[in-house]
C-alpha positions as CSV (number, residue, x, y, z in Angstrom):
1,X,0.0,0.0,0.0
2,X,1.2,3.2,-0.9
3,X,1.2,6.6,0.6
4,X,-0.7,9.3,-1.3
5,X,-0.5,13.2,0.3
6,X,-0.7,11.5,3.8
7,X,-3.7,9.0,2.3
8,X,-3.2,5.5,1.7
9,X,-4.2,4.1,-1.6
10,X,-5.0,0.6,-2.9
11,X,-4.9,2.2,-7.1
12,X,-4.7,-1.0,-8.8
13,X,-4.7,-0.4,-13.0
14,X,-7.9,-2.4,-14.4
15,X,-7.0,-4.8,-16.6
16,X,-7.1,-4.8,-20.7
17,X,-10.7,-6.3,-20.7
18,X,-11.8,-4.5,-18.1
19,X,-10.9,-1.3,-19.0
20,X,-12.5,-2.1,-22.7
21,X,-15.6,-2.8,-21.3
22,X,-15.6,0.8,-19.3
23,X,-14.5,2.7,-21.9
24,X,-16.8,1.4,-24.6
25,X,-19.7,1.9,-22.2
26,X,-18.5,5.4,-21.8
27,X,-18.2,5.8,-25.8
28,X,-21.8,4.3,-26.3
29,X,-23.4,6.1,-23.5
30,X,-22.0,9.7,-25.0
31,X,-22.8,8.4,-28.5
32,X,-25.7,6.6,-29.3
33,X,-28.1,9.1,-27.7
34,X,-26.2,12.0,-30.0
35,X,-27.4,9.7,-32.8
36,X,-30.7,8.7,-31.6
37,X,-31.7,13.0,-30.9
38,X,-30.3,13.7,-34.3
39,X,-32.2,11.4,-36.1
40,X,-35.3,12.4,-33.9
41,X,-34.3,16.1,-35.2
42,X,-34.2,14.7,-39.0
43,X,-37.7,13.0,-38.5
44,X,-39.1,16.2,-36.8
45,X,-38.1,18.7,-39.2
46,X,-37.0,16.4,-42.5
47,X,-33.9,18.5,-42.9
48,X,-30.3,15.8,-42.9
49,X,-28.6,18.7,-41.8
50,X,-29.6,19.5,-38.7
51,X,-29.3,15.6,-37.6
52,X,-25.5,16.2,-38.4
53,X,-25.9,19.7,-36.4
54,X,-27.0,17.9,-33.4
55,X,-24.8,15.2,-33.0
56,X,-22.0,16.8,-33.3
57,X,-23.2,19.4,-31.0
58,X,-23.4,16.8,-28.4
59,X,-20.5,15.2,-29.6
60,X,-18.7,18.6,-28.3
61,X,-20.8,18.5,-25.6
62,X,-19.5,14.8,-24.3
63,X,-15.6,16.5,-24.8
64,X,-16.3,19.4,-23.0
65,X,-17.4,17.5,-19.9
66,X,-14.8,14.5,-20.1
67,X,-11.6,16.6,-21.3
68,X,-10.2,17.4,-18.3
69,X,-10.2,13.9,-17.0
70,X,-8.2,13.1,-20.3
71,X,-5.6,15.5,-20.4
72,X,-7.6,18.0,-23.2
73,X,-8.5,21.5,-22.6
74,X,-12.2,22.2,-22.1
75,X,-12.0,24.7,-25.2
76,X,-10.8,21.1,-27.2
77,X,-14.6,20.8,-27.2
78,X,-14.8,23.0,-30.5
79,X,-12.7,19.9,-32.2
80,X,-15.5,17.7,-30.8
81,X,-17.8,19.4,-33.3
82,X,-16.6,18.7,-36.1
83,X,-17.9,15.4,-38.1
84,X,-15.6,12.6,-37.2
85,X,-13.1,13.9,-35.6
86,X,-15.5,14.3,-32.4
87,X,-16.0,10.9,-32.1
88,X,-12.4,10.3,-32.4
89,X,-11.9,12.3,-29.5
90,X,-14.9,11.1,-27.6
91,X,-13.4,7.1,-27.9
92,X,-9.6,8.5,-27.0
93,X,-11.1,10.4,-23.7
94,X,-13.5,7.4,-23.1
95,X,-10.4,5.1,-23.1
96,X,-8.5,7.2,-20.8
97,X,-11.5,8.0,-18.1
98,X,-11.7,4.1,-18.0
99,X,-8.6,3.4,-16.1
100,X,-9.0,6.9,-13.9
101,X,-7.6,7.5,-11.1
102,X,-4.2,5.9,-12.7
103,X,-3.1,7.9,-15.7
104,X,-1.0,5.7,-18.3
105,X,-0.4,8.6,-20.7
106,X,2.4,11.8,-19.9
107,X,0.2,15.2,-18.5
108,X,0.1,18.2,-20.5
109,X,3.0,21.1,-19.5
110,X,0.6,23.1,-18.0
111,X,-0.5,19.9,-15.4
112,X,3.0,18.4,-14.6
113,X,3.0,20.7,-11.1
114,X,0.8,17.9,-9.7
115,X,1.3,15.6,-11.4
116,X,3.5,12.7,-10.0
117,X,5.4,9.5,-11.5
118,X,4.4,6.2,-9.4
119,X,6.8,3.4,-8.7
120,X,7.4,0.0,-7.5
121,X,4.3,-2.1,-8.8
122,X,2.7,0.9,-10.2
123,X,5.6,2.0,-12.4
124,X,4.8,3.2,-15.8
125,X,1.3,5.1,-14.7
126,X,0.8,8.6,-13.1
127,X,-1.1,9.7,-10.4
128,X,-2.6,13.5,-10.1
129,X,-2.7,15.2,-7.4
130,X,-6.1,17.0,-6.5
131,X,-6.3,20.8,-7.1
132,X,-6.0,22.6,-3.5
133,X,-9.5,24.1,-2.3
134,X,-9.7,28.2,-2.7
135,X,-8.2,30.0,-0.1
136,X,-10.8,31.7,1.9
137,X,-10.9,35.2,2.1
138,X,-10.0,36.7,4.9
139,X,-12.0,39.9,5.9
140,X,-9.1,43.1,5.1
141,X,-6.3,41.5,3.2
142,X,-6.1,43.5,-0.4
143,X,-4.6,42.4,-3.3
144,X,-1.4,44.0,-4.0
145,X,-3.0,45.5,-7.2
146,X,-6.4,47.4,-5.2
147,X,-6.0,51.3,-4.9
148,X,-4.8,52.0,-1.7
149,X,-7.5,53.9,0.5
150,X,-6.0,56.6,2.4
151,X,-5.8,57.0,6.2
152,X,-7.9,58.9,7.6
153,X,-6.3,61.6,10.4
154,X,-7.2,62.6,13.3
């Protein structure tokens, strides 16, 4: 058992099988109802278009939600629009949210300041730290950039 931020863990990776089986759940539980409203849409209005509009729309929709779980930036989630490519990048952040809370593949620049490198039996994954919560405010501490209020004398 290892020690995580003072926590012990018991992070096993899921196996290949395993983390198939999650990850095309994920894919066909962010897809298939994309297809199934944008062919309702067609029906509706008979135009093919906007059954294309819609499913891509939720397409971007799914990435939006799941991308930073996967290592993509929320604003990737204007790549999940377009045709194709969305569903490319729904099945990539599927397969990666299946084996979550180990990471097998290297964090973006911008998250390697929590990220850390596991070892021993776990050697090869990643684990991420969680974000700290907000600092509460404290009632009369400024920011160093607020306009300074002056004194008032005596």
């Amino acid at each position: 058992m290892e020690r995580y931020r003072g926590r012990s863990f018991r992070a096993r990776p899921r196996g290949l099988v395993a983390r198939a089986l999650i990850a095309a759940a994920v894919f066909a539980a962010t897809v298939v109802p994309s297809w199934t409203l944008g062919d309702a849409a067609e029906r509706w209005t008979g135009w093919a278009l906007l059954d294309w509009l819609v499913t891509c729309a939720l397409s971007g929709v799914v990435v939006f939600a799941l991308a930073p779980y996967g290592s993509y930036r929320r604003r990737d989630a204007v790549l999940g629009l377009v045709p194709f490519y969305g569903w490319y990048l729904t099945s990539v952040l599927s397969w990666r949210v299946a084996l979550l809370p180990l990471r097998d593949w290297e964090p973006r620049q911008d998250e390697l300041w929590r990220a850390r490198w596991l070892t021993g039996d776990l050697i090869g994954f990643w684990r991420m730290d969680p974000l700290p919560p907000p600092s509460p405010r404290r009632q009369g501490v400024r920011s160093g950039s607020a306009p300074r209020v002056p004194r008032p004398t005596r």
